[in-house]
C-alpha positions in Angstrom: 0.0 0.0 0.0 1.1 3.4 -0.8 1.5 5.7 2.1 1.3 9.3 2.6 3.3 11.1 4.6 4.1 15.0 5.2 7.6 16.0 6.0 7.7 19.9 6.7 6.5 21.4 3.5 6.8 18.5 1.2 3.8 15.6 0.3 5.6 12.4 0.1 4.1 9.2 -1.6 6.5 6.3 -0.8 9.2 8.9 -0.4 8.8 11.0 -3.4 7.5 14.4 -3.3 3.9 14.8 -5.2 3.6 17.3 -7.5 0.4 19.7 -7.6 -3.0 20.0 -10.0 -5.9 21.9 -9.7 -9.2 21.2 -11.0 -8.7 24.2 -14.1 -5.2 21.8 -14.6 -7.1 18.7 -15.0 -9.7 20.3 -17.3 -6.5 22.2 -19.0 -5.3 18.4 -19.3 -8.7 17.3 -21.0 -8.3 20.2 -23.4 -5.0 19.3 -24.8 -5.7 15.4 -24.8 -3.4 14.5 -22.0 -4.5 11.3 -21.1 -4.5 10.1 -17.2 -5.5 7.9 -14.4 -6.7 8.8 -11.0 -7.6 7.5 -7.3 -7.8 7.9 -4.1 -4.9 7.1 -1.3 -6.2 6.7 2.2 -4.4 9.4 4.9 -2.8 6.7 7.4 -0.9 8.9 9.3 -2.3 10.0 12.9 -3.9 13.8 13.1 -7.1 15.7 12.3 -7.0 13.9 8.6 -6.6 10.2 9.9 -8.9 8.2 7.1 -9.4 11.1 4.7 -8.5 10.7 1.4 -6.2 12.4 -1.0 -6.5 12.1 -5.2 -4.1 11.5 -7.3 -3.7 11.7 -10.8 -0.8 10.4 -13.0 -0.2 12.1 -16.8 -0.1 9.0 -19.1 3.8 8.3 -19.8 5.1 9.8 -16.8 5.5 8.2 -13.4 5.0 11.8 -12.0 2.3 12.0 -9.5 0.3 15.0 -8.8 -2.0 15.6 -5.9 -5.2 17.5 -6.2 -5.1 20.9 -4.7 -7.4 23.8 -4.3 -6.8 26.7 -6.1 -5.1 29.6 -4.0 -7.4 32.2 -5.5 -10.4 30.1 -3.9 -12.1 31.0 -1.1 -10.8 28.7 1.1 -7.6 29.5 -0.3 -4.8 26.6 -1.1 -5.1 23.6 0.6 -5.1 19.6 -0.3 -8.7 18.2 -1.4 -9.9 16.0 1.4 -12.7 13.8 1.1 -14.1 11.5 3.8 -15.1 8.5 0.9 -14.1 8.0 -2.4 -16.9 8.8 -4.9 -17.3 5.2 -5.9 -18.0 3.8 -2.2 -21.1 6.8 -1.7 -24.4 5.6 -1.5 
């Protein structure tokens, strides 16, 4: 399993850092028909976010992996997009 981790101001999957995409990135990506993949990492580390879970989305042909962020011009400003289930489990 792939874990999560935060180490000062980095996001670390399995000890890489993750880079960031925003929903207008991901539509941006549609737009120029840059194929990729997506799901949802559990947060197992202890803390207000224990069992939260993170996206991520990987460009097709890369093995870069990008988290999905909140915009900083939005009104909650820029943060990590937390959800408490991943779509496909919602009844």
């Amino acid at each position: 399993m792939h874990q999560i981790i935060v180490d000062q101001n980095l996001i670390l999957l399995d000890g890489k850092p993750l880079a960031l995409v925003t929903r207008s990135g991901l539509a941006q990506w549609e737009q120029d028909g840059i194929s990729f993949t997506f799901r949802y990492d559990q947060i197992l580390d202890e803390g207000d976010n224990y069992g939260k879970f993170r996206c991520l989305y990987e460009r097709e042909g890369t093995h870069e992996i990008f988290v999905l962020v909140e915009s900083p011009s939005s009104p909650e400003g820029f943060r990590v997009i937390l959800v408490d289930h991943p779509p496909h489990t919602l009844h």
